[in-house]
Backbone as CSV, one residue per row, in Angstrom:
resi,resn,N_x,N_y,N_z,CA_x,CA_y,CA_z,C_x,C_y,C_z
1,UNK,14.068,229.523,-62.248,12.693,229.921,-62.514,11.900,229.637,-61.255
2,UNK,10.888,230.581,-60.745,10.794,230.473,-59.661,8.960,229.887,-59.699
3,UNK,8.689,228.969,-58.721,7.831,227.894,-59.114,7.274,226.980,-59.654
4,UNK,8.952,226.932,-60.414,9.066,224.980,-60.909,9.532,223.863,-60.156
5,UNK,9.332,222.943,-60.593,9.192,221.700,-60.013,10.435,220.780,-61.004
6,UNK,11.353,220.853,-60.169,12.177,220.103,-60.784,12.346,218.587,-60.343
7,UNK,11.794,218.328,-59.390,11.427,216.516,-59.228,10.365,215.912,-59.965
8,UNK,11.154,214.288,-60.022,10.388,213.388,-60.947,9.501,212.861,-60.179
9,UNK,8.531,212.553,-60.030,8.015,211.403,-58.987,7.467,210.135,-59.631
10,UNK,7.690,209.083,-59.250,7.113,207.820,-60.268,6.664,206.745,-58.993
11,UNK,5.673,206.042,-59.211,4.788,205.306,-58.182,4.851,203.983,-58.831
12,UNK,4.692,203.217,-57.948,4.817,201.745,-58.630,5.069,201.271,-59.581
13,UNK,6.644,201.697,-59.379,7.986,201.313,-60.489,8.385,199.588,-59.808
14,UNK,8.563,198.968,-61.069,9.162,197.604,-61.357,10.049,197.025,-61.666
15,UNK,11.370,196.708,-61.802,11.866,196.295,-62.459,12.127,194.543,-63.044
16,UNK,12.371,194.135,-63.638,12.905,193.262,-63.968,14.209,192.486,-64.702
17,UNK,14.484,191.971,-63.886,15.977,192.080,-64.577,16.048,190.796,-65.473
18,UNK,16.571,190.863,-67.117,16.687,189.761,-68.238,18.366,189.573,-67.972
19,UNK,17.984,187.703,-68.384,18.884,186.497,-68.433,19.541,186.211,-66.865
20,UNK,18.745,186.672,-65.361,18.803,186.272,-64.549,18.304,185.155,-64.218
21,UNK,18.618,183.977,-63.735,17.545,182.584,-63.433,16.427,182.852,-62.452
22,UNK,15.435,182.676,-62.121,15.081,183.220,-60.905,15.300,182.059,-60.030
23,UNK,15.535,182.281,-58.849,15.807,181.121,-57.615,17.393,180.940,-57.972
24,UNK,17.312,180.129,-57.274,19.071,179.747,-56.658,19.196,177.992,-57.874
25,UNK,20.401,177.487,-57.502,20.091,176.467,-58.441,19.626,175.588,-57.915
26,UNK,19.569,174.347,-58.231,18.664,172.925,-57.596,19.912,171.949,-57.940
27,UNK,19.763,170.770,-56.806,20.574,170.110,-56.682,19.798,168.575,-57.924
28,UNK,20.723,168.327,-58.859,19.744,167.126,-59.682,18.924,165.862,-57.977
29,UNK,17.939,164.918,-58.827,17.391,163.903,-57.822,17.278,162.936,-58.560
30,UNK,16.761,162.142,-57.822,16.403,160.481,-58.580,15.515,159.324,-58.038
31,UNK,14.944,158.932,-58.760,14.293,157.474,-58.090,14.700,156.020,-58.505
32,UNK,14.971,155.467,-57.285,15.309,154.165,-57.714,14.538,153.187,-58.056
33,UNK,14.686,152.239,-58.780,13.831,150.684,-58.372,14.709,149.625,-58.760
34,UNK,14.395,148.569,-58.527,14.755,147.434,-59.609,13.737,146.644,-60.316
35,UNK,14.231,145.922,-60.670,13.344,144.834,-61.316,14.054,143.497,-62.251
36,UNK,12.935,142.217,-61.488,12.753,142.344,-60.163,12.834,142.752,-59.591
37,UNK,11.982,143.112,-58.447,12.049,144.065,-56.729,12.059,142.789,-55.791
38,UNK,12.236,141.601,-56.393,12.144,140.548,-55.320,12.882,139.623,-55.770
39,UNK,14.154,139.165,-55.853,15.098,138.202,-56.249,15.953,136.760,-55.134
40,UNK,15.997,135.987,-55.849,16.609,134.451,-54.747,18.237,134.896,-54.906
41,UNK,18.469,134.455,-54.089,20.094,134.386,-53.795,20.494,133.877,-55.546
42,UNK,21.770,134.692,-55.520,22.594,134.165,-56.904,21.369,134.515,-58.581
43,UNK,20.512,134.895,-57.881,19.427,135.537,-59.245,19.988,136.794,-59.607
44,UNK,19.594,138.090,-60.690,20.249,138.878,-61.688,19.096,139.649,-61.637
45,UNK,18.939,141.090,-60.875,18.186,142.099,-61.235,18.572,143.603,-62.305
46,UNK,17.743,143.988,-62.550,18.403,145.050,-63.325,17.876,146.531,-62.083
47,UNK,18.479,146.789,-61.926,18.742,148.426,-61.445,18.573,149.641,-62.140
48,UNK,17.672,150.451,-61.535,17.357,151.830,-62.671,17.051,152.920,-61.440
49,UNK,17.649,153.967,-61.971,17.374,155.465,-61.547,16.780,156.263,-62.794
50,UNK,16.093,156.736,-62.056,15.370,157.884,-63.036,15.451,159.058,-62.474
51,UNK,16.087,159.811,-63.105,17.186,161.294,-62.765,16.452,162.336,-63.295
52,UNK,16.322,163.035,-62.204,15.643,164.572,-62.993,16.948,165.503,-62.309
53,UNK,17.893,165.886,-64.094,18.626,167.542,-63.795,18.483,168.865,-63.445
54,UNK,19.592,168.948,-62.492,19.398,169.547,-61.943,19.267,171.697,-62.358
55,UNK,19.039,172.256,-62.023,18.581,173.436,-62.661,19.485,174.966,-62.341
56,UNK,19.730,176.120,-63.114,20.062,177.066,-62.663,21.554,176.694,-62.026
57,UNK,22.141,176.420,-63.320,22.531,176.138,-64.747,21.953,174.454,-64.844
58,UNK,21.471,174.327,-65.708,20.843,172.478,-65.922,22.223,171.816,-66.276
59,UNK,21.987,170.856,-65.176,22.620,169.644,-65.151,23.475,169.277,-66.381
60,UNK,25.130,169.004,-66.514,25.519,168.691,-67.312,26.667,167.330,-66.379
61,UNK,27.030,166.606,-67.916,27.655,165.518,-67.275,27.412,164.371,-66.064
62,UNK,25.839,164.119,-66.214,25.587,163.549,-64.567,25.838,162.039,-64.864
63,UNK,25.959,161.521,-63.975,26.713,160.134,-63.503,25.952,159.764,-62.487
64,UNK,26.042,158.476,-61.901,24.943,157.753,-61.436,25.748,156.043,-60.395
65,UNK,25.797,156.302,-59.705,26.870,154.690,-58.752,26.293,154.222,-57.872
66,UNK,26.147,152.867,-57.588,25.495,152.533,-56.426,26.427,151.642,-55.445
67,UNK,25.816,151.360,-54.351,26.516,150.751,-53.370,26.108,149.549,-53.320
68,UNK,27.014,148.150,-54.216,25.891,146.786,-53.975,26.674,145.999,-53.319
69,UNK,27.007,146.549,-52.202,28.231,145.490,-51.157,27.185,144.309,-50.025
70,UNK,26.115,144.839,-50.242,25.063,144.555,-49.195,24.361,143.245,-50.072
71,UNK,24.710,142.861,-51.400,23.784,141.909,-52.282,25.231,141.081,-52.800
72,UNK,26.651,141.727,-52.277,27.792,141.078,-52.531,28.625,141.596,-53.647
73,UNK,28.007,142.812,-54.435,28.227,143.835,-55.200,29.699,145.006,-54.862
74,UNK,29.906,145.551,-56.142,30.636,146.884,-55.573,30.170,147.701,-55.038
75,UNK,31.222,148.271,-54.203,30.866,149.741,-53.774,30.833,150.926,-54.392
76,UNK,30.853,150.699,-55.763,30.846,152.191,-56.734,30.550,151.063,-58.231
77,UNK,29.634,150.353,-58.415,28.821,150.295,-59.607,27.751,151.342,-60.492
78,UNK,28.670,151.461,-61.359,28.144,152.823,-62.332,26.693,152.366,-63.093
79,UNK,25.964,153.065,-63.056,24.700,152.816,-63.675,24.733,153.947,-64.807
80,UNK,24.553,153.094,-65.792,24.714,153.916,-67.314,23.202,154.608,-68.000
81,UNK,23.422,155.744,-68.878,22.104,156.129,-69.730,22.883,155.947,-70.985
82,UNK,23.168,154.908,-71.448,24.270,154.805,-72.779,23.405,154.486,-73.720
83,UNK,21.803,153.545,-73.715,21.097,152.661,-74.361,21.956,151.317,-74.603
84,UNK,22.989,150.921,-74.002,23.626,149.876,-74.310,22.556,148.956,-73.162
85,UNK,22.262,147.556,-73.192,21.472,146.416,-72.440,22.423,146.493,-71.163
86,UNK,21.478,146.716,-69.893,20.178,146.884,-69.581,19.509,148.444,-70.196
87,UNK,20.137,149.364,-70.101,19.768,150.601,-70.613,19.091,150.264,-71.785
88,UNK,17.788,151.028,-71.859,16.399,151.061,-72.761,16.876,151.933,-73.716
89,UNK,17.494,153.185,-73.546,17.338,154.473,-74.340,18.599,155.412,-73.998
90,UNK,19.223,155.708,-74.534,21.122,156.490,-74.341,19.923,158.394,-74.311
91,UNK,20.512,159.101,-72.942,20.045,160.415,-72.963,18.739,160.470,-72.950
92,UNK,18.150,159.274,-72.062,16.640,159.501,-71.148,16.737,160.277,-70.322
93,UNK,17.816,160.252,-69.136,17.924,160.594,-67.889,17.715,159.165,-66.447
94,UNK,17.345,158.218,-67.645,17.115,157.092,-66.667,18.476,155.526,-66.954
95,UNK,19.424,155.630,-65.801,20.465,155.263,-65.376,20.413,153.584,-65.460
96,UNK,21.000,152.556,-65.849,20.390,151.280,-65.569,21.895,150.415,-65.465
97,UNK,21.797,149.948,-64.755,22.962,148.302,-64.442,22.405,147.204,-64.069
98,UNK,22.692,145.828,-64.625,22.475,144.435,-63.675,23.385,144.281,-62.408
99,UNK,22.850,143.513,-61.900,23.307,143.250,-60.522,23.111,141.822,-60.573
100,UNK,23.436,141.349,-59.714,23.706,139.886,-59.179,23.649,139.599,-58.549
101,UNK,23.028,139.172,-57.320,22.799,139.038,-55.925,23.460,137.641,-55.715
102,UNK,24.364,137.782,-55.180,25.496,137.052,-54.422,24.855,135.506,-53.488
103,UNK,25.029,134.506,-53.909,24.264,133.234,-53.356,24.638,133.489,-52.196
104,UNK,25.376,133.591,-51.439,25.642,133.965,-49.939,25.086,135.290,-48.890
105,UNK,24.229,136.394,-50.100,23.769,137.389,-49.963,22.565,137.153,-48.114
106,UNK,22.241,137.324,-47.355,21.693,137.657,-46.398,20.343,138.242,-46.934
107,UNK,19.457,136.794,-46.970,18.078,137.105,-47.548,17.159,138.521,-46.589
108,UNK,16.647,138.722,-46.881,15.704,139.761,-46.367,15.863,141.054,-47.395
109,UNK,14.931,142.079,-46.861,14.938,143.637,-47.628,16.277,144.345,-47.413
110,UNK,16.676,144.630,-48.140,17.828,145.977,-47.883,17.178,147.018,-49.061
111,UNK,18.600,148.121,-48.620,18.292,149.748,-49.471,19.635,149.741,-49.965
112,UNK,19.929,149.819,-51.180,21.160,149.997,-52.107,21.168,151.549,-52.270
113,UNK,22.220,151.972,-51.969,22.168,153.266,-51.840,22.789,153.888,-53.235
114,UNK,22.588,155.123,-53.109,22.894,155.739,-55.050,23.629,156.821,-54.896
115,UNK,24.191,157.320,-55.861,24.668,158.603,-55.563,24.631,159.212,-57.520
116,UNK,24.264,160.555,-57.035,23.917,161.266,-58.654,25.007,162.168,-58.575
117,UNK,25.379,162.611,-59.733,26.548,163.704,-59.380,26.138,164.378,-61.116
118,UNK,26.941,165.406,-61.416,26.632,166.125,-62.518,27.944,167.532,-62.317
119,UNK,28.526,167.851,-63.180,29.343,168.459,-63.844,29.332,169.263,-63.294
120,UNK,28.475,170.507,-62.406,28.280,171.671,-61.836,28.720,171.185,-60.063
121,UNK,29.045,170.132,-59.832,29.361,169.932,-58.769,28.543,170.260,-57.796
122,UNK,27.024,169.197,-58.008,26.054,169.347,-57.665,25.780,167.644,-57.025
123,UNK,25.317,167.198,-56.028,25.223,165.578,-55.806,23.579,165.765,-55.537
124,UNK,23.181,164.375,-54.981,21.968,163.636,-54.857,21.912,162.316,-54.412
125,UNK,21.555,161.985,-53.611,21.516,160.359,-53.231,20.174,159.983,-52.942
126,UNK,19.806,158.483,-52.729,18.829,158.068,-52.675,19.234,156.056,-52.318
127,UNK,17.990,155.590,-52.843,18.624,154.467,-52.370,16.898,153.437,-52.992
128,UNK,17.684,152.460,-53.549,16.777,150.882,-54.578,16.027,150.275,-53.722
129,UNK,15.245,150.119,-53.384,14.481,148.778,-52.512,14.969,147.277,-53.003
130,UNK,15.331,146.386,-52.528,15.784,144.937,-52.821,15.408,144.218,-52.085
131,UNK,14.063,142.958,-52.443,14.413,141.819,-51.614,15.139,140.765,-52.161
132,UNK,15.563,140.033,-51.174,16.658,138.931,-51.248,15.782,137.470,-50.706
133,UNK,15.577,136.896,-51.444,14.794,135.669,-50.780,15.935,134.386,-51.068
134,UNK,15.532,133.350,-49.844,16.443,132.539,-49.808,16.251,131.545,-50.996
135,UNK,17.321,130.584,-51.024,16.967,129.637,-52.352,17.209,128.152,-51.334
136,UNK,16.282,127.429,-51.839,15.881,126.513,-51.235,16.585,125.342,-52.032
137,UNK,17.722,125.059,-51.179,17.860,123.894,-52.472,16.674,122.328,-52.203
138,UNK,16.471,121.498,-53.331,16.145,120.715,-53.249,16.275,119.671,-52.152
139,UNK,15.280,119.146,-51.341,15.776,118.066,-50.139,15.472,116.616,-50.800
140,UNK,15.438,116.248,-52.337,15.273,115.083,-52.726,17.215,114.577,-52.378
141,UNK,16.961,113.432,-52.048,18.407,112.328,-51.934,17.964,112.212,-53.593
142,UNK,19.780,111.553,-53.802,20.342,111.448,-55.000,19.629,109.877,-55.146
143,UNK,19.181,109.849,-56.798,17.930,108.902,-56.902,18.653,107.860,-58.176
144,UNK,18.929,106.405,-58.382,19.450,105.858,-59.610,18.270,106.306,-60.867
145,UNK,19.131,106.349,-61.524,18.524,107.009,-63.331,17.575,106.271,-63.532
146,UNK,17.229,104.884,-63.222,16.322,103.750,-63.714,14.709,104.330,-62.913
147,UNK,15.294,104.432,-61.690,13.618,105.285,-60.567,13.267,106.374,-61.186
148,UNK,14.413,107.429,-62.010,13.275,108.567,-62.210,13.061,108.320,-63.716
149,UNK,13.481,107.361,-64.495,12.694,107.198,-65.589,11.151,107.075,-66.117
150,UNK,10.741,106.743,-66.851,9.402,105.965,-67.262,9.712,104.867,-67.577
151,UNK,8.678,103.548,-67.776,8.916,102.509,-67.723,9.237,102.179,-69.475
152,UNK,9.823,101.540,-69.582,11.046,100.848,-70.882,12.241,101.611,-70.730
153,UNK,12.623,102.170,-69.548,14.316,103.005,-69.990,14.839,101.404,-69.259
154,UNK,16.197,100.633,-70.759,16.655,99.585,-70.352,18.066,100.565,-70.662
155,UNK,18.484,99.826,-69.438,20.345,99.787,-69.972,20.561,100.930,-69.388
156,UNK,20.144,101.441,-68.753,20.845,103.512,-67.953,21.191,102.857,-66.752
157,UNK,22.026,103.565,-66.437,22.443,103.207,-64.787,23.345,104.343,-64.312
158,UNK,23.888,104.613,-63.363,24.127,106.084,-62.884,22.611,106.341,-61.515
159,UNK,23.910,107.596,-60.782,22.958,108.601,-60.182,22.561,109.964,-60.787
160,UNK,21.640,110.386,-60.520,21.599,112.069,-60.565,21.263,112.822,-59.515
161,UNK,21.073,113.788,-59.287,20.559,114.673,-58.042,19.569,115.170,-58.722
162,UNK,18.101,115.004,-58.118,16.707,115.554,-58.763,16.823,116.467,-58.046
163,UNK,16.151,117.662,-58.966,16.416,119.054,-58.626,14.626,119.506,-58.876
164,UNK,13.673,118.269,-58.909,12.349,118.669,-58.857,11.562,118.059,-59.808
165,UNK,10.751,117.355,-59.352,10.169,116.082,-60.570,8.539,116.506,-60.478
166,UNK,8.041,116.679,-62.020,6.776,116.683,-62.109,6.134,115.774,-62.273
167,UNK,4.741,115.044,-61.431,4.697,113.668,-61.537,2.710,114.472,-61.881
168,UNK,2.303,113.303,-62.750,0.599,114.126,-63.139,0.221,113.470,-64.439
């Protein structure tokens, strides 16, 4: 037929495409702390990450280890979301272990380092703030039982090692 128009023309066409994720995926993250954030040699902190999964496909199976070789610790201590003690709540996203800081530990700040991992074979690291303060032992000399009494203790005899006397 002669002076038809057999083209379509269409102007600011769109598409969108359904059950695509948009973006690429995300690697899970975390924040550390402890608490105490300030512990003496041979004292007991608890350790926590707080994990945000990771996305595009969300985070499955994530796991949580730290490095406590630096406080006299392992090098792969698992930090749990089980709700078992220290853990608050099983399937928060927030990771928790005690620790122990090693009486021989090297007082000052260190960074305990972390590592997140999750089922999609996806990681994350980060790392706890810790201070380590020294422990002072007592400089009292070993004192007979009768001196650190009050007056009427008859009949005690022995030493002890005073480990800190309140006098008031």
């Amino acid at each position: 037929v002669s002076g038809s128009d057999d083209a379509l023309g269409i102007d600011d066409l769109s598409i969108t495409p359904r059950g695509i994720p948009t973006g690429g995926p995300t690697d899970p993250s975390g924040t550390g702390s402890a608490d105490p954030t300030s512990i003496a040699q041979g004292g007991q902190t608890t350790l926590t990450v707080a994990v945000t999964p990771g996305t595009n496909p969300a985070s499955t199976g994530l796991a949580v280890s730290a490095d406590l070789t630096a406080i006299g610790g392992s090098a792969t201590t698992a930090l749990l979301d089980d709700g078992v003690a220290p853990d608050a709540t099983a399937g928060d996203d927030i990771f928790s272990a005690s620790a122990t800081v090693d009486p021989a530990a090297a007082p000052g700040t260190t960074s305990l380092p972390f590592t997140i991992t999750d089922a999609q074979d996806r990681s994350a690291s980060g790392s706890i703030p810790l201070t380590v303060t020294a422990t002072n032992p007592c400089a009292a000399e070993d004192q007979s039982i009768g001196s650190v009494q009050t007056d009427g203790a008859v009949g005690i005899t022995g030493q002890v090692t005073v480990q800190g006397v309140v006098v008031g």
